[in-house]
TORKOL-4160 file (C-alpha; in steps of 0.2 Angstrom, whole numbers, padded with zeros to 4 digits, m for minus):
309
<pt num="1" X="0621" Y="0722" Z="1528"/>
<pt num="2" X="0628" Y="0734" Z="1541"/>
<pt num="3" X="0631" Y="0734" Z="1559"/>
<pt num="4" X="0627" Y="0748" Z="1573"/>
<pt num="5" X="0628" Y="0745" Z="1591"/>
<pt num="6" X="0609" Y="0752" Z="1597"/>
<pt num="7" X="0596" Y="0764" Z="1590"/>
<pt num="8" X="0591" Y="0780" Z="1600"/>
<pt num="9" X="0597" Y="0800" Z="1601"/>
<pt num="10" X="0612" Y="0794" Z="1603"/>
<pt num="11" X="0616" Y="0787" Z="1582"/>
<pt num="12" X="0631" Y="0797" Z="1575"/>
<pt num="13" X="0630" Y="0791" Z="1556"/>
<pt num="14" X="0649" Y="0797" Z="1555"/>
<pt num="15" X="0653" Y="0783" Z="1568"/>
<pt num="16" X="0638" Y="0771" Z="1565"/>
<pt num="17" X="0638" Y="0766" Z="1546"/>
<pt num="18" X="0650" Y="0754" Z="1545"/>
<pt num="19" X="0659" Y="0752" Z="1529"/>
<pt num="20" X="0650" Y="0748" Z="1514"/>
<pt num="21" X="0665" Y="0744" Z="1500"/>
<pt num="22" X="0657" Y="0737" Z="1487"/>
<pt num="23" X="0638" Y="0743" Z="1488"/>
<pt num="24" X="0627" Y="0752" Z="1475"/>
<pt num="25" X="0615" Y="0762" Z="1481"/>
<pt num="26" X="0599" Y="0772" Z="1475"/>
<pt num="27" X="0592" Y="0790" Z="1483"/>
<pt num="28" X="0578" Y="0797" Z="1476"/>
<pt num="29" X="0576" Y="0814" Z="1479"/>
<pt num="30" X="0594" Y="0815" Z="1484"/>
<pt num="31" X="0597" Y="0835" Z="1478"/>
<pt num="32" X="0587" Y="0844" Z="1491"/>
<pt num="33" X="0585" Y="0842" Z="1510"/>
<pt num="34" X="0585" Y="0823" Z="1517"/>
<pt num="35" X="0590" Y="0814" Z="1502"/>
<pt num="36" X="0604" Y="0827" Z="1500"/>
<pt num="37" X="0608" Y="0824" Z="1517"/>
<pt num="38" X="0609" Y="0803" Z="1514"/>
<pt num="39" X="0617" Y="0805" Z="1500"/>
<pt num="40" X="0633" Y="0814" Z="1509"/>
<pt num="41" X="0635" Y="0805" Z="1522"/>
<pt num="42" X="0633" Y="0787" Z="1517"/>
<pt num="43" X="0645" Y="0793" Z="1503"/>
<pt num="44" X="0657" Y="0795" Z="1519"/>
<pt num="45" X="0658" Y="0774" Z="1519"/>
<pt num="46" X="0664" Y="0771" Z="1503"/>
<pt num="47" X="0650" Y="0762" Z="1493"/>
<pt num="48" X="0655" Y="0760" Z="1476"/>
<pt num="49" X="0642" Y="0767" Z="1468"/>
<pt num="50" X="0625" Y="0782" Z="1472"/>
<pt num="51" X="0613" Y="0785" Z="1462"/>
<pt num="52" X="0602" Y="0799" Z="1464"/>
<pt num="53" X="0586" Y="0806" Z="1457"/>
<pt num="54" X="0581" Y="0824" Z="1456"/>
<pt num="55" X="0575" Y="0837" Z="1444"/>
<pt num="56" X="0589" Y="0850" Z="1447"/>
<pt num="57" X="0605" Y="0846" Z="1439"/>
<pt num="58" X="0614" Y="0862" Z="1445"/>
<pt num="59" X="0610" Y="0858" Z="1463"/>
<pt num="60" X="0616" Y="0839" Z="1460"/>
<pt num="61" X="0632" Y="0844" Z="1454"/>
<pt num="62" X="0634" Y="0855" Z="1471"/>
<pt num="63" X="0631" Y="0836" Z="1481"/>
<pt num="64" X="0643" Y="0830" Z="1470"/>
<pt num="65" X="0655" Y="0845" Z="1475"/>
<pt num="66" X="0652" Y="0841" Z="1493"/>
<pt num="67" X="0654" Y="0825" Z="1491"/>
<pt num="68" X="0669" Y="0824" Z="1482"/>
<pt num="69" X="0677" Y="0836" Z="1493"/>
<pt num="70" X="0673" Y="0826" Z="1510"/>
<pt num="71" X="0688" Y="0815" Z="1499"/>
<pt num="72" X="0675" Y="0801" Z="1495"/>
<pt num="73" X="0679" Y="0791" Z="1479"/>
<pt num="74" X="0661" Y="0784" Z="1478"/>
<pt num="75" X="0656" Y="0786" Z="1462"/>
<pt num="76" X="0641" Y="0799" Z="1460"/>
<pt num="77" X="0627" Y="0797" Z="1448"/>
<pt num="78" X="0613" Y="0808" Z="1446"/>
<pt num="79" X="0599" Y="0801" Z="1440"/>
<pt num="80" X="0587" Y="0818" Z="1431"/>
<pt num="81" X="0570" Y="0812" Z="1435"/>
<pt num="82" X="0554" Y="0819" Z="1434"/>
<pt num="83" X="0541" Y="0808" Z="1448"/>
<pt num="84" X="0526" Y="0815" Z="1438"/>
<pt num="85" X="0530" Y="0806" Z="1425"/>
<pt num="86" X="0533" Y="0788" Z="1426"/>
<pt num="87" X="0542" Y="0786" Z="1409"/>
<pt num="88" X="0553" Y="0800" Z="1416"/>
<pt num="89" X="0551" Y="0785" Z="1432"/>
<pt num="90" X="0554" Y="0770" Z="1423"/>
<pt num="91" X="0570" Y="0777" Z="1410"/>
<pt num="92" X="0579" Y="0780" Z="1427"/>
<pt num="93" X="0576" Y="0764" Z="1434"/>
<pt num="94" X="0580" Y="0757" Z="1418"/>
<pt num="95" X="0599" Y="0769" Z="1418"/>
<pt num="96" X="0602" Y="0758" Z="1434"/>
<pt num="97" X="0598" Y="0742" Z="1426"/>
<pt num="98" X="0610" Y="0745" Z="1412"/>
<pt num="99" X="0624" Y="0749" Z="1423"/>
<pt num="100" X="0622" Y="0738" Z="1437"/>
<pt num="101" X="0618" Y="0719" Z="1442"/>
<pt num="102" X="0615" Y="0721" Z="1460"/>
<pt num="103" X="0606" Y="0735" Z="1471"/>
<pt num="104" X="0609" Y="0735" Z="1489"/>
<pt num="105" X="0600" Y="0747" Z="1495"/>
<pt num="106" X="0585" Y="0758" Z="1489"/>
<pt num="107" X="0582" Y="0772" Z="1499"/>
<pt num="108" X="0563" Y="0779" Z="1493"/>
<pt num="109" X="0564" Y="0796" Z="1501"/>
<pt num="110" X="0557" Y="0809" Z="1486"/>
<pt num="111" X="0542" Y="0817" Z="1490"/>
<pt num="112" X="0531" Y="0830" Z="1491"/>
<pt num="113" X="0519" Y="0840" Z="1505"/>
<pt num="114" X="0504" Y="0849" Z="1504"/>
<pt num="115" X="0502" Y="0853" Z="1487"/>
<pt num="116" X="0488" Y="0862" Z="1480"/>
<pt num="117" X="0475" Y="0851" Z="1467"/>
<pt num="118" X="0483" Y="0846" Z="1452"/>
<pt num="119" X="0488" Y="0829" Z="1442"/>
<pt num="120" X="0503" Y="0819" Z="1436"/>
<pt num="121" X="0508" Y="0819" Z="1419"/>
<pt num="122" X="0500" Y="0801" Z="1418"/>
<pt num="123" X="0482" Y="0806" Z="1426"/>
<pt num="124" X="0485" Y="0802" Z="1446"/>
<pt num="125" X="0483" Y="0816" Z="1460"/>
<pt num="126" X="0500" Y="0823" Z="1461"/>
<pt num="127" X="0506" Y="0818" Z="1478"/>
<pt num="128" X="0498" Y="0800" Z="1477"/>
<pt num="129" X="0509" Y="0799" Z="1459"/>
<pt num="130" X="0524" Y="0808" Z="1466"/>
<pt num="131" X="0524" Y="0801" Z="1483"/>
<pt num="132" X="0520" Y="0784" Z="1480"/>
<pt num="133" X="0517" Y="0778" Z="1462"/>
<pt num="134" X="0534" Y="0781" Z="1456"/>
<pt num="135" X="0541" Y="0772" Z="1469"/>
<pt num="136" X="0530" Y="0757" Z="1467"/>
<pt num="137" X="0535" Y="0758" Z="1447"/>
<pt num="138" X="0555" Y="0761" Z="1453"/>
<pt num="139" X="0552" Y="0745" Z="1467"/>
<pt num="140" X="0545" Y="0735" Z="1453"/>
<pt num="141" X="0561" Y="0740" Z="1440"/>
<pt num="142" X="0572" Y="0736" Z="1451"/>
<pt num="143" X="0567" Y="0721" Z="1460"/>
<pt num="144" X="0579" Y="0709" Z="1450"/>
<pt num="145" X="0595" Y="0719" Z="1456"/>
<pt num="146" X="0589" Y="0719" Z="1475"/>
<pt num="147" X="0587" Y="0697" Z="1473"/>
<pt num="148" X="0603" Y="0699" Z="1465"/>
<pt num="149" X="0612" Y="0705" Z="1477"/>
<pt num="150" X="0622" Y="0695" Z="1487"/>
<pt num="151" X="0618" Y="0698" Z="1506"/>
<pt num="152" X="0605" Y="0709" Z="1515"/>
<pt num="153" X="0597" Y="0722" Z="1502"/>
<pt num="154" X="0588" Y="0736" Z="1509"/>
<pt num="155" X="0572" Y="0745" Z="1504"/>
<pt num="156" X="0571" Y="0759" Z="1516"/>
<pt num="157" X="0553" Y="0771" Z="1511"/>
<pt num="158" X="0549" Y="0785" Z="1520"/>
<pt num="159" X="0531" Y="0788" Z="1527"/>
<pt num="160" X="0525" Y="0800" Z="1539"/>
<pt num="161" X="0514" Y="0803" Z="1554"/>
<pt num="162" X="0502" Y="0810" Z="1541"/>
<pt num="163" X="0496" Y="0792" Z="1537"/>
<pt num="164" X="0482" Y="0792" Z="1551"/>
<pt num="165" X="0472" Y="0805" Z="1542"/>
<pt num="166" X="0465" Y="0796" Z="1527"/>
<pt num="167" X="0458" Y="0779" Z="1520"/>
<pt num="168" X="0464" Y="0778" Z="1502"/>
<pt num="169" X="0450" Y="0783" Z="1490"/>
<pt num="170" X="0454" Y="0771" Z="1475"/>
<pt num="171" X="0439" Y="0780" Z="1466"/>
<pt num="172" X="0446" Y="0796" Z="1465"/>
<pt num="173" X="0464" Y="0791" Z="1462"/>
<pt num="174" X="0464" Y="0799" Z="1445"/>
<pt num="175" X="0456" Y="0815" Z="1449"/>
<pt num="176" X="0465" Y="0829" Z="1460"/>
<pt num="177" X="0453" Y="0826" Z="1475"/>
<pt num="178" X="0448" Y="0844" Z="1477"/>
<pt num="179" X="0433" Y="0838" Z="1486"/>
<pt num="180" X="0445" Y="0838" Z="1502"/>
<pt num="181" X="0441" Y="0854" Z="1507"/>
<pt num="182" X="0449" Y="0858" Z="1523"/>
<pt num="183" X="0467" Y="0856" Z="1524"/>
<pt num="184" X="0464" Y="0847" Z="1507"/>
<pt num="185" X="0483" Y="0849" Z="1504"/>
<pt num="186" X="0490" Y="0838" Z="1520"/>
<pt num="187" X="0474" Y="0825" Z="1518"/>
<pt num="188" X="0481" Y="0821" Z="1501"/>
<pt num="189" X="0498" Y="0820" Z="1508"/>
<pt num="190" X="0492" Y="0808" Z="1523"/>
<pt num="191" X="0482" Y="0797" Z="1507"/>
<pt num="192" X="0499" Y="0797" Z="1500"/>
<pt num="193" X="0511" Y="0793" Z="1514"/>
<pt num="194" X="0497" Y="0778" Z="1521"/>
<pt num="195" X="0502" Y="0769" Z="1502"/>
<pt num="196" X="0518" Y="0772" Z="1505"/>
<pt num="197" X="0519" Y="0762" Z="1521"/>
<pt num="198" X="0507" Y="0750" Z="1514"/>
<pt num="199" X="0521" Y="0748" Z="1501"/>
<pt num="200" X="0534" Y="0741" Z="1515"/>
<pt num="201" X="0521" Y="0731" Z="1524"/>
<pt num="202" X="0518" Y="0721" Z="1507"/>
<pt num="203" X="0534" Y="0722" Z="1502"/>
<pt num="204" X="0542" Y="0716" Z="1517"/>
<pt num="205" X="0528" Y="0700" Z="1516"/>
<pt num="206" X="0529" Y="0696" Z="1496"/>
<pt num="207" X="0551" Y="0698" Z="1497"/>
<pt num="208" X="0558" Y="0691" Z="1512"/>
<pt num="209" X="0574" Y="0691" Z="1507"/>
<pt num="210" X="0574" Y="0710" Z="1505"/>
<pt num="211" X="0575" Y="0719" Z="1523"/>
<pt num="212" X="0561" Y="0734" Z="1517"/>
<pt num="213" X="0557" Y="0742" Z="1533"/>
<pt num="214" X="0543" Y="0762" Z="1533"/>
<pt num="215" X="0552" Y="0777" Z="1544"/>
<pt num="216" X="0547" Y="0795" Z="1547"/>
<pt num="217" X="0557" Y="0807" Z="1550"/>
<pt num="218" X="0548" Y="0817" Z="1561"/>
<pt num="219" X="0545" Y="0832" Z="1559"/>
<pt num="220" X="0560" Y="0841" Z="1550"/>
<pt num="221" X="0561" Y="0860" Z="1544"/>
<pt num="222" X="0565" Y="0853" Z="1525"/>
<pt num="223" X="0559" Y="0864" Z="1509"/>
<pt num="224" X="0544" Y="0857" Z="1511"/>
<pt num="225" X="0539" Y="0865" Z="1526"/>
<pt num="226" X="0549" Y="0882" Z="1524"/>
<pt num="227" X="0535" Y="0881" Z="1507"/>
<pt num="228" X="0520" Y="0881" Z="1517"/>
<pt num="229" X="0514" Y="0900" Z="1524"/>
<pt num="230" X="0500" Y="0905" Z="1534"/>
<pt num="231" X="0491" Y="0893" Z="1544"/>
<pt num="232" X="0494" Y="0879" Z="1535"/>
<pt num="233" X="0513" Y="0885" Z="1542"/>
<pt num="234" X="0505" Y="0889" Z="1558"/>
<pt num="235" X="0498" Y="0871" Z="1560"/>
<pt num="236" X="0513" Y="0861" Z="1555"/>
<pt num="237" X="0523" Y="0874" Z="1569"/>
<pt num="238" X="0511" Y="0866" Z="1579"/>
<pt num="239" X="0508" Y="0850" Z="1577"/>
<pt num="240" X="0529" Y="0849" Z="1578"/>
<pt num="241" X="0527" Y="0858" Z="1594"/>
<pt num="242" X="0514" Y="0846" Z="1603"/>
<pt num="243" X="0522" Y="0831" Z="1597"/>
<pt num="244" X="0541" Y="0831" Z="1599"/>
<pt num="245" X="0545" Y="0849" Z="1606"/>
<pt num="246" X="0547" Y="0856" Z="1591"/>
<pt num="247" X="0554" Y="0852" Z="1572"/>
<pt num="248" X="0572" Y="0842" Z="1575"/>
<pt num="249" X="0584" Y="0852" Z="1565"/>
<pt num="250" X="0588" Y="0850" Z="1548"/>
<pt num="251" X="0607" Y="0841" Z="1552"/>
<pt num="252" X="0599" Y="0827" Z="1560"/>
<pt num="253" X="0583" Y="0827" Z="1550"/>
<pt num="254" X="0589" Y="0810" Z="1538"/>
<pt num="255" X="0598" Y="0801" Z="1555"/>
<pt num="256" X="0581" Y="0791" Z="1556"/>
<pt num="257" X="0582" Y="0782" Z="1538"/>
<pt num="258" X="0603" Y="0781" Z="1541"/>
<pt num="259" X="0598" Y="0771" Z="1557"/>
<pt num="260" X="0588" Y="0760" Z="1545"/>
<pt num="261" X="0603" Y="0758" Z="1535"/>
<pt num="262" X="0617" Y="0755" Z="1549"/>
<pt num="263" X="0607" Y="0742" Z="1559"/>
<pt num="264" X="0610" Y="0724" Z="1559"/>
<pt num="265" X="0597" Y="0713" Z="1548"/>
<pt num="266" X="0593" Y="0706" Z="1563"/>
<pt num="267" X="0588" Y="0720" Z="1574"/>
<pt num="268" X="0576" Y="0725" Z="1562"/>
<pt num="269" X="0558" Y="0721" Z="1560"/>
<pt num="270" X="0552" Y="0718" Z="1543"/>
<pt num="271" X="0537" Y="0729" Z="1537"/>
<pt num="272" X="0537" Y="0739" Z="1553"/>
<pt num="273" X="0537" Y="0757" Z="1553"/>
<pt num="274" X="0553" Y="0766" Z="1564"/>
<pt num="275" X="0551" Y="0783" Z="1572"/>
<pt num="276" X="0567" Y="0796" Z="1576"/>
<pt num="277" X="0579" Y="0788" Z="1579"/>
<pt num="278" X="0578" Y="0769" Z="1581"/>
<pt num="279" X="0561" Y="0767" Z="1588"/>
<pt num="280" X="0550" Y="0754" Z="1584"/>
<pt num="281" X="0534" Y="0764" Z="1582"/>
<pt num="282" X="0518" Y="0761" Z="1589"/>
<pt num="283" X="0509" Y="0772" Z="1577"/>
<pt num="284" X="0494" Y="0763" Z="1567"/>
<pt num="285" X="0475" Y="0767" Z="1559"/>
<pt num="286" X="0464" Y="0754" Z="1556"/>
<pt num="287" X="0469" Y="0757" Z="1536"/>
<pt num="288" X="0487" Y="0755" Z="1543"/>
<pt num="289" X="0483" Y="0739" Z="1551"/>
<pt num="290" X="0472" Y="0732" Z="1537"/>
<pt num="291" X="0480" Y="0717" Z="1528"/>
<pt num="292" X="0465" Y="0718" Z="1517"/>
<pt num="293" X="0469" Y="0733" Z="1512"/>
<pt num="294" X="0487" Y="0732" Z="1508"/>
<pt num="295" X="0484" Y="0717" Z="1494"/>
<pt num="296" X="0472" Y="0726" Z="1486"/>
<pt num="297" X="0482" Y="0742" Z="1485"/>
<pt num="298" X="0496" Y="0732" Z="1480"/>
<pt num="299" X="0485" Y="0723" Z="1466"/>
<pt num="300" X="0476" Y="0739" Z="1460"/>
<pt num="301" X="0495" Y="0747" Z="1457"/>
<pt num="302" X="0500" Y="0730" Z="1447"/>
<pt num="303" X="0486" Y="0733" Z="1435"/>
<pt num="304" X="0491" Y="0752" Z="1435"/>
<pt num="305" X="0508" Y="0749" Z="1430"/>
<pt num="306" X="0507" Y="0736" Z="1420"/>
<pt num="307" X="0511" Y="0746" Z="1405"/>
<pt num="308" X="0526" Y="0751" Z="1411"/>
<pt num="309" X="0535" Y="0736" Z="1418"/>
């Protein structure tokens, strides 16, 4: 699709997104934080179309202002969306559908961190529904435009560290896992974000001709960590501290998932999971790792969304 010359500290997304004339392209959570952030600057490279999902039309039309004065002529579409709700899901898939007959790049990035107990609209706990199953439903939507398009489509889904932490408890899917009592909030997160990069995994293996590749960005100070207080705070403060020196800052916090974008096909490994910026990750858990696993997660979510397909 694209071409960068290396991976590394040393990506500048101004100099290393090549052009991309021609290329419609799908943000979700693109109002707020990283998606905002993806949103502006592949809008730098003159795709032809964005769409973008969100709840918050005031704040989309201020991406649109930014973008339109950067003196882009891609043309914005905002996409309201509601991710507890896959109706709310499926209609904006379905908006892309009507308009479009190729997508070449899906960029899965909506998601939420550390929530307290609580459900979907549909009945899942909130951040496995939000975080993964909407994706899933949107993948599914709009996997005929991806084969349709005509060379290298992307799926680009962002995971995080947080997957180690958990198994998924298919059992308790549709409950708000309150059991979790200690750090109950980022346990449920980690459930999520393991389906998630079980989602590239299978993905990458069931559509090879779609380049789908997992990526974290590290650890960003993004709304969803300026949300937390306390020690829940306290602990993330920490955990960024230990781990990469403290959080990266908020202008590079989407450089990882624009790597993904701006590398050659071939310089990428399908299914693997990418750490900031360019690195091939060695992160794993024995769920992560689990083949097993991956299909029947992929087979339990088929059944799930069967209705709305």
């Amino acid at each position: 699709m694209l071409s960068c010359s290396g991976s590394g500290s040393g990506f500048d997304p101004l100099r290393d997104i090549p052009d991309l004339s021609g290329k419609v392209i799908l943000v979700t959570g693109g109002t707020a934080g990283l998606g905002q952030q993806s949103v502006v600057h592949l809008a730098r490279h003159n795709p032809s179309h964005i769409y973008f999902t969100g709840r918050n039309a005031k704040q989309a039309e201020h991406v649109i202002q930014e973008v339109t004065a950067s003196g882009s002529r891609t043309t914005l579409r905002f996409l309201g969306c509601d991710f507890t709700s896959l109706a709310s899901v499926r209609a904006a898939a379905d908006a892309v559908v009507a308009e479009q007959d190729r997508l070449d790049l899906l960029m899965a990035n909506a998601g939420v961190m550390d929530l307290p107990p609580s459900l979907t609209k549909d009945g899942y706990e909130l951040q496995f529904g939000i975080n993964y199953m909407s994706h899933a439903l949107l993948v599914r939507r709009l996997l005929p435009l991806l084969e349709r398009c005509p060379a290298d489509p992307r799926v680009v889904v962002l995971t995080s560290a947080a997957f180690r932490a958990v198994p998924i408890a298919f059992d308790d899917l549709k409950t708000s896992q309150d059991s979790f009592r200690a750090m109950g909030g980022i346990m449920r997160y980690g459930q999520s974000k393991l389906a998630d990069l079980l989602l590239a995994k299978e993905l990458a293996r069931r559509y090879p001709a779609i380049t789908t590749v997992a990526v974290t960005p590290g650890m960003v100070h993004t709304d969803l960590v300026g949300k937390q207080t306390g020690t829940r705070y306290a602990f993330t403060w920490l955990s960024a501290y230990l781990t990469q020196g403290g959080f990266i800052k908020t202008g590079r916090g989407a450089y990882s998932q624009l790597w993904c974008v701006a590398t050659p096909k071939e310089k990428l490994v399908p299914g693997a999971l990418y750490e900031p910026v360019g690195i091939l990750s060695k992160m794993s858990s024995k769920h992560s790792k689990d083949e097993k696993l991956s299909t029947k997660l992929w087979e339990w979510t088929d059944a799930e969304l069967k209705k709305w397909e």
